[in-house]
C-alpha positions as CSV (number, residue, x, y, z in Angstrom):
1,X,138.7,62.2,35.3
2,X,135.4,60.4,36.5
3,X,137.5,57.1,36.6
4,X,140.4,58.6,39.2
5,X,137.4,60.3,41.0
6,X,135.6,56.9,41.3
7,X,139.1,54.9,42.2
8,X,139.8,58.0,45.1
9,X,135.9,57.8,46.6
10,X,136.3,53.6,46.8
11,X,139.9,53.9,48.1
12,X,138.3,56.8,50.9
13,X,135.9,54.5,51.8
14,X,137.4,51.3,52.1
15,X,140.4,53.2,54.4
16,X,137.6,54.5,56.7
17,X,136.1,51.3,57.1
18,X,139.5,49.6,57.8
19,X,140.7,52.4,60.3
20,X,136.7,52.6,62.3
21,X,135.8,48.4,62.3
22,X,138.9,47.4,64.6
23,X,138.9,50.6,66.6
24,X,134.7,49.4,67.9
25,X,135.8,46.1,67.9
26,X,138.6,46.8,70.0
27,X,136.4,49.1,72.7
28,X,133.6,46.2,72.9
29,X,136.1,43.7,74.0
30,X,137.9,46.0,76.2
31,X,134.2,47.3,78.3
32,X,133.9,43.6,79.2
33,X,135.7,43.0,82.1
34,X,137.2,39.2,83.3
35,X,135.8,37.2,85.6
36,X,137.3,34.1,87.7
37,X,136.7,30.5,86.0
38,X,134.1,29.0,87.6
39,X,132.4,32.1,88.7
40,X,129.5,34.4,87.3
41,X,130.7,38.4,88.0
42,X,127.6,40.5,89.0
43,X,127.1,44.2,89.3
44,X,124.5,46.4,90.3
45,X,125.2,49.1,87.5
46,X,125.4,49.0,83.9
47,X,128.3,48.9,82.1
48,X,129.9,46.5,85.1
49,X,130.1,49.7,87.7
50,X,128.2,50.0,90.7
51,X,128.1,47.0,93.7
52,X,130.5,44.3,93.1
53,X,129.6,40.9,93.8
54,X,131.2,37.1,92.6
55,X,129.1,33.8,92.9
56,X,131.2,30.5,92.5
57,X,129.6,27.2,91.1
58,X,130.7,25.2,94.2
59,X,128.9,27.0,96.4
60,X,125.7,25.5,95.5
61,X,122.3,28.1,95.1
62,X,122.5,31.0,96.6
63,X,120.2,34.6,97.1
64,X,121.7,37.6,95.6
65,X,122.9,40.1,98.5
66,X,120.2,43.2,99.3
67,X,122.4,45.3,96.6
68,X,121.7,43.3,93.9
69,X,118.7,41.7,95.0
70,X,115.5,42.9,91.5
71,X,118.8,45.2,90.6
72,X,121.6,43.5,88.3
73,X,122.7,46.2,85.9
74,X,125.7,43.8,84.5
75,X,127.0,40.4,84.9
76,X,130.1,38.5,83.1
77,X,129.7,34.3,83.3
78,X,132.8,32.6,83.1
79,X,130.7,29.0,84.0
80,X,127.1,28.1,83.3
81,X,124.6,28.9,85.9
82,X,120.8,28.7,86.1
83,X,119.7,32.9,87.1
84,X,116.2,32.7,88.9
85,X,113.2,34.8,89.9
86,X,110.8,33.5,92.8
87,X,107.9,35.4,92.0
88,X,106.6,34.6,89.7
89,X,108.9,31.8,88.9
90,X,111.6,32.2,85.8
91,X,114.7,30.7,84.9
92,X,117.1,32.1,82.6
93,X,119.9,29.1,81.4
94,X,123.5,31.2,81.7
95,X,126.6,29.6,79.8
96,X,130.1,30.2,79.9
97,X,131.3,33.3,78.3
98,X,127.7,34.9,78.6
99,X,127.6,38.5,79.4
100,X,125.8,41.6,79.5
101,X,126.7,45.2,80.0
102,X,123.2,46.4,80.4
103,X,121.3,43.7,81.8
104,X,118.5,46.0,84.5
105,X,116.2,46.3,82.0
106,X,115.8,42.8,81.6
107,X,115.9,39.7,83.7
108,X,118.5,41.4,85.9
109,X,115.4,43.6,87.1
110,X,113.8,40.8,88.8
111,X,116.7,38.1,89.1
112,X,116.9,37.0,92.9
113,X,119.1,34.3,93.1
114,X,121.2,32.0,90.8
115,X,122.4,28.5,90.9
116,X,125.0,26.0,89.0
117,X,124.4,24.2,85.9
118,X,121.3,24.7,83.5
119,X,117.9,25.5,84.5
């Protein structure tokens, strides 16, 4: 009896695991949204909701509009970009595939502008 109890609890527990592990992974992937090749995705929320705005590699260093200016909540990379804050002065190196969903309480509270390639 103890040996079909033990074989029952192991074959329980190994069917949870299998149906809970792809159902996370599956929701994790899905939150992150896409973003152009050769752009970094940038939001003002977390959890890629909020102000919307897309930065492009060619177009050199720019200053983050007033709505995202100290305030990125979220970002997606989909190239590698230098993110920078003036005062004082930090660089964070961003690479392709890079992304956050809850980014405000980190550098995204201070970021003020970004550029192409590594820092």
């Amino acid at each position: 009896m103890k040996q079909q109890l033990r074989a029952w609890t192991l074959a329980a527990a190994l069917a949870l695991t299998a149906a809970l592990v792809p159902a996370g992974t599956a929701t994790a992937r899905a939150a992150q949204p896409s973003c152009p090749d050769g752009s970094v995705c940038l939001w003002s929320g977390e959890g890629f909701g909020g102000s919307y705005w897309e930065w492009t590699a060619r177009s050199g260093y720019r200053d983050l509009p007033p709505s995202l200016h100290d305030h990125v909540g979220s970002f997606v990379a989909s190239t590698r970009a230098c993110f920078i804050n003036w005062g004082p002065v930090e660089k964070r190196d961003v690479f392709n595939g890079d992304w956050r969903s809850r980014y405000l309480g980190d550098f995204g509270g201070r970021m003020d502008g970004l550029g192409p390639g590594g820092c």
